[in-house]
VOTI-291491 format. One line per 5 residues: their letters; for each residue x, y, z of C-alpha. Coordinates in steps of 0.001 Angstrom, whole numbers, plus 500000, padded with zeros to 6 digits. Example, Ala and Ser with C-alpha at 12.3 -4.5 7.8 and 13.67 -1.06 7.14 Angstrom:
REM VOTI-291491
AS = 512300/495500/507800; 513670/498940/507140
END
This chain:
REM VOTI-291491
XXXXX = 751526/149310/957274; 752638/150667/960443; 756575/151681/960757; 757949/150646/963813; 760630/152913/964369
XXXXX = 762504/153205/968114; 764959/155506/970162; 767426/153168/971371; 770554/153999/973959; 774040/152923/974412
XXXXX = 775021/152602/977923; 778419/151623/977927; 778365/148769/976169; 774916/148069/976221; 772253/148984/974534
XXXXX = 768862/149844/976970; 766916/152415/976314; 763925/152351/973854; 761759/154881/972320; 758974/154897/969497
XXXXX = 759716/157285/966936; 756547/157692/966406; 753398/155005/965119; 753509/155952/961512; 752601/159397/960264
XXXXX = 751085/161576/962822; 747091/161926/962658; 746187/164593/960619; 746464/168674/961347; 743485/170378/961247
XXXXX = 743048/173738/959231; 743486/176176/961920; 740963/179358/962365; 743273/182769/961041; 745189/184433/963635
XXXXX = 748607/186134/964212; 750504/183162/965487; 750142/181096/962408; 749735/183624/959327; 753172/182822/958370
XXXXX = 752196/179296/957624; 749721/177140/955732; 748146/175745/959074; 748929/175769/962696; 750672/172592/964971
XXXXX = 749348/172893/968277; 750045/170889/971224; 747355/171069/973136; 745165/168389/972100; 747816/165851/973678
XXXXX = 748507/168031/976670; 744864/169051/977167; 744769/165231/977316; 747705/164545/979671; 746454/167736/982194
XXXXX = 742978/165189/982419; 744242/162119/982612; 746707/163208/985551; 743601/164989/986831; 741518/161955/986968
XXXXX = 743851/159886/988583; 745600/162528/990938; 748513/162147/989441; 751044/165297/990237; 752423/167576/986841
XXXXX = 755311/169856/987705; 755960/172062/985110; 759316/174030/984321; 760221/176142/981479; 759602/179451/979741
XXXXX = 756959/180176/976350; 758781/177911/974076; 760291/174874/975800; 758581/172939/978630; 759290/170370/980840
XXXXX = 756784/168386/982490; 757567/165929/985540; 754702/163381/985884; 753866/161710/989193; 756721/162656/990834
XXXXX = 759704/161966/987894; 763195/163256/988680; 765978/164384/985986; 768986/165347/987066; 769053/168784/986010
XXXXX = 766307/170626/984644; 767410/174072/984076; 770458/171943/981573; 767988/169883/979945; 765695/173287/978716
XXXXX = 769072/175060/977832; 769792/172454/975083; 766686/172155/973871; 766647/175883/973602; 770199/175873/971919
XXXXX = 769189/173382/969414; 766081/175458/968498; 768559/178918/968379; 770828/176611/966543; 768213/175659/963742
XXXXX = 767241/179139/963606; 770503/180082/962214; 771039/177033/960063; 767849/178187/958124; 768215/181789/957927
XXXXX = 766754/183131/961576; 763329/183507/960331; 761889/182085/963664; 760389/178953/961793; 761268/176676/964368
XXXXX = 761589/179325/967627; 759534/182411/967195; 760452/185509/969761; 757099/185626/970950; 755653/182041/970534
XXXXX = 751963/181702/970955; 750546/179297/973510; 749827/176659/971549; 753673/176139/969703; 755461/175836/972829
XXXXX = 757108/172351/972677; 756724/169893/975719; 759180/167277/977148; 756990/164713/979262; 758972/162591/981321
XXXXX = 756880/159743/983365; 758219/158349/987065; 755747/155125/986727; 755846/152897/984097; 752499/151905/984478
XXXXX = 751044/155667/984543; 753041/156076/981029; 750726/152843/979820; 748103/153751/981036; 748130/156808/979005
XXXXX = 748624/155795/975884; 745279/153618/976213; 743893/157041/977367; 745046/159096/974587; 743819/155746/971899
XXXXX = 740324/156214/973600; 740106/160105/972979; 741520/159082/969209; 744472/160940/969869; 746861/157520/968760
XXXXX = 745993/155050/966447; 745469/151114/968292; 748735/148621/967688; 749026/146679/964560; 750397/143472/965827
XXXXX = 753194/144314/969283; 751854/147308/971258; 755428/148906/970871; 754328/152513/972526; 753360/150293/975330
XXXXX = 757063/148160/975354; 759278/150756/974387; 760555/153849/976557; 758754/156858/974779; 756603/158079/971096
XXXXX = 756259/162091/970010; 753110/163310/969541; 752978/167138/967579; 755249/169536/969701; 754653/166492/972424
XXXXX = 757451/164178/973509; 756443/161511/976075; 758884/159090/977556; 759854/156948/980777; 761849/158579/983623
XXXXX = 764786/156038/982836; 765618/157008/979586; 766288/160150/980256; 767993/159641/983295; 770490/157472/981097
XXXXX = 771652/160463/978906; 769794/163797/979788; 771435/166058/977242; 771523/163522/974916; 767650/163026/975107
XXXXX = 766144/166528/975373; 768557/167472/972152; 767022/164795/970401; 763244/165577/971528; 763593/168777/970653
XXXXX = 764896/168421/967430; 762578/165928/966942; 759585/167858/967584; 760836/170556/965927; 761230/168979/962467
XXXXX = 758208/167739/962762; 756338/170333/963375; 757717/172571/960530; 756396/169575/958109; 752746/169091/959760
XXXXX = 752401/172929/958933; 751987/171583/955163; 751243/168077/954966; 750521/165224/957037; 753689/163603/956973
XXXXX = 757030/163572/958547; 759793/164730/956705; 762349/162833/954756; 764299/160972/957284; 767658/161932/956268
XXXXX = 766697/165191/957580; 765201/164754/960206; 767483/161675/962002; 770817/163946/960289; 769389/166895/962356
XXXXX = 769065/165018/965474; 772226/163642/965217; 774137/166426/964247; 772772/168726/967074; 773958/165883/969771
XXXXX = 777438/166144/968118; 777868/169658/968487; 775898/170219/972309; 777318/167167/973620; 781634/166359/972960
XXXXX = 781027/164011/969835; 778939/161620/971813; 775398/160956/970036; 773455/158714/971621; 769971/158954/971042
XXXXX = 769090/157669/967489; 766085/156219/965823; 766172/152955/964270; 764239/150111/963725; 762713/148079/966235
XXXXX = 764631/144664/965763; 767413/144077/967946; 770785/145975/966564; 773529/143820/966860; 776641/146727/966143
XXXXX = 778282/147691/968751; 778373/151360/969694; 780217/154025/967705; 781600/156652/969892; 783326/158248/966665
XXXXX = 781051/158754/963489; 783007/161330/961588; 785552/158404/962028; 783519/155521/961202; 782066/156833/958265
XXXXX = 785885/158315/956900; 787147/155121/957136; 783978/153144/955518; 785290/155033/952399; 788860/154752/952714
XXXXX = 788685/150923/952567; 785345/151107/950187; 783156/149173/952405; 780598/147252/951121; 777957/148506/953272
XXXXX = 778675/152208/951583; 775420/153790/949608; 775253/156929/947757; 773569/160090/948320; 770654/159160/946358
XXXXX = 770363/155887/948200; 770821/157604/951968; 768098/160495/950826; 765393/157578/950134; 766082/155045/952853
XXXXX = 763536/154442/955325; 763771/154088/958812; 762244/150915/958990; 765147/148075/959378; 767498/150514/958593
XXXXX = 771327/149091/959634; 772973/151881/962327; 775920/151874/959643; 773452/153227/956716; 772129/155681/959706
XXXXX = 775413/157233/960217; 776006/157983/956144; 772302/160073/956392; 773661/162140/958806; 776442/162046/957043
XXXXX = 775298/163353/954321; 773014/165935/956379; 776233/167411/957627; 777288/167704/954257; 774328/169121/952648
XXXXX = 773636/171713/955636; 777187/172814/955437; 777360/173580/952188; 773925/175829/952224; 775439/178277/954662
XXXXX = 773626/180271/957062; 772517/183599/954766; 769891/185295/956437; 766160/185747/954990; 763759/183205/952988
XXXXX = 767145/182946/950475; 768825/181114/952979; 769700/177572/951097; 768856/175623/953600; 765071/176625/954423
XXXXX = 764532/176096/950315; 765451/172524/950794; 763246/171908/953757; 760356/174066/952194; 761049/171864/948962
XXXXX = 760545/168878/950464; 758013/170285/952646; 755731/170750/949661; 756308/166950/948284; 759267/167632/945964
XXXXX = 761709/164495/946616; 764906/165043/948418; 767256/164114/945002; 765403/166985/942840; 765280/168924/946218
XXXXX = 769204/168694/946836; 770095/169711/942898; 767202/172627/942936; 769353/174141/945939; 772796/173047/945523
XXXXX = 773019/172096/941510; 773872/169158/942582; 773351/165473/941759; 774600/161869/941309; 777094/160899/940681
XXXXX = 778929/163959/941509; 776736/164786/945055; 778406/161531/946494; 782059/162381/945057; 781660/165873/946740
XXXXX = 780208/164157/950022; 782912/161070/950268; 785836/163837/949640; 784077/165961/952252; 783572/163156/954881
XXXX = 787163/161573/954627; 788330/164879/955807; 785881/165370/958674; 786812/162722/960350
END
């Protein structure tokens, strides 16, 4: 069945902004023809059938595309969108790909040197709503998404990835910039390094932890974009996680789950207090690979693990030796001092 998974936003006190995660698994990769830009990998993840798509559609309807951005990272203003500072929002999503670079050994798996023209990643932000609708019934008629089961939430919420493709409303990421092209990126990025050997996402721990973490570290604490599911969240925001999820184990809340538990939950109805223990336990995990250089670097053998199917639990103790019950001891004693 479809997952409906969205990015929501805290502002202030509220929460407004929404985004699809994405419409179940993305459609599948095809085999790519053999050339330099993708030897390293078991198929290619282009972009281009989505912006091939976009560049018509906004061709059809006159609809103006202002592009900024290098080889790697692009940002493209639709119909006349405004953010309020470009050049900041392509520096953090460059920093978060440098920064994944290092966290899996700098073998330019997720930012080559010399990208080819097809792995570039693209932020797509849309001034009118109704362009942004109208697109997605564009991009269902080319079979480029798959039609709504039940609630057309692509259509309702504020944005949906597509491979190396993020496309979202002009309000959102007015709300929280930084917050928003960390979390793009990252998203896209994960992504992508999965669709080069399967047709699925990876596990979600990983790739929500990632997303999270990154917004910690780029922007004072403060994460803001997360994915979760599309029923209404009634928690008010956490400024604090490190703190939150310290003192859920000093009192031994009720609503605490192991590592096991975190590694297999899915996003789908998923409480934003189990959402802060899988990055949680991200931070944990990615800390305690380190950042050796090379294909030996711990981290890339976990995500090439569970690349390749292997579940996150056998994943974890092939890496790190470890396993429950002693993975969550290690990660509790960790997070009550991280806070």
């Amino acid at each position: 069945m479809l997952q409906r998974f969205v990015l929501l936003v805290a502002l202030m006190a509220t929460l407004v902004g929404r985004m699809l995660a994405g419409e179940g698994d993305p459609p599948p990769v095809p085999a790519p023809a053999a050339s330099a830009s993708t030897d390293a990998f078991p198929r290619a993840v282009s972009h281009k059938p989505y912006t091939d798509a976009l560049r018509a559609f906004c061709d059809e309807r006159k609809i103006t595309v202002t592009e900024h951005g290098g080889s790697l990272v692009k940002l493209l203003l639709i119909g006349g969108a405004q953010v309020p500072n470009a050049g900041a929002i392509l520096q953090l999503a460059q920093q978060t790909l440098d920064g994944y670079e290092i966290w899996s050994g700098q073998q330019e798996i997720f930012a080559r040197r010399k990208p080819s023209a097809e792995e570039a990643y693209h932020l797509v932000v849309f001034k009118n709503d109704a362009d942004y609708i109208a697109l997605i019934d564009y991009l269902r008629a080319h079979a480029l998404m798959p039609a709504p089961e039940g609630e057309d939430l692509a259509k309702k919420v504020s944005g949906f990835p597509r491979p190396r493709v993020m496309f979202s409303k002009n309000a959102l990421v007015s709300a929280f910039p930084d917050n928003w092209a960390i979390y793009s990126t990252s998203c896209l990025a994960l992504d992508a390094f999965y669709l080069r050997y399967s047709d699925k996402r990876g596990p979600a721990w990983i790739r929500e932890g990632m997303a999270a973490e990154m917004q910690r570290l780029q922007c004072k604490g403060q994460i803001r974009c997360t994915t979760i599911a599309y029923e209404e969240n009634k928690e008010s925001p956490v400024d604090n996680w490190p703190r939150d999820v310290a003192n859920m184990i000093a009192r031994h809340d009720a609503n605490l789950i192991s590592a096991s538990d975190a590694m297999h939950r899915a996003l789908g109805s998923l409480a934003g207090v189990h959402y802060r223990q899988m990055w949680s336990l991200l931070a944990f995990v990615r800390q305690n690979c380190g950042t050796k250089k090379g294909p030996d670097n711990k981290f890339y053998r976990l995500l090439l693990t569970t690349a390749a199917g292997t579940d996150s639990e056998s994943a974890v103790k092939s890496v790190l030796g470890a396993s429950d019950p002693a993975l969550t001891d290690g990660w509790w004693a960790w997070a009550r001092e991280a806070k």
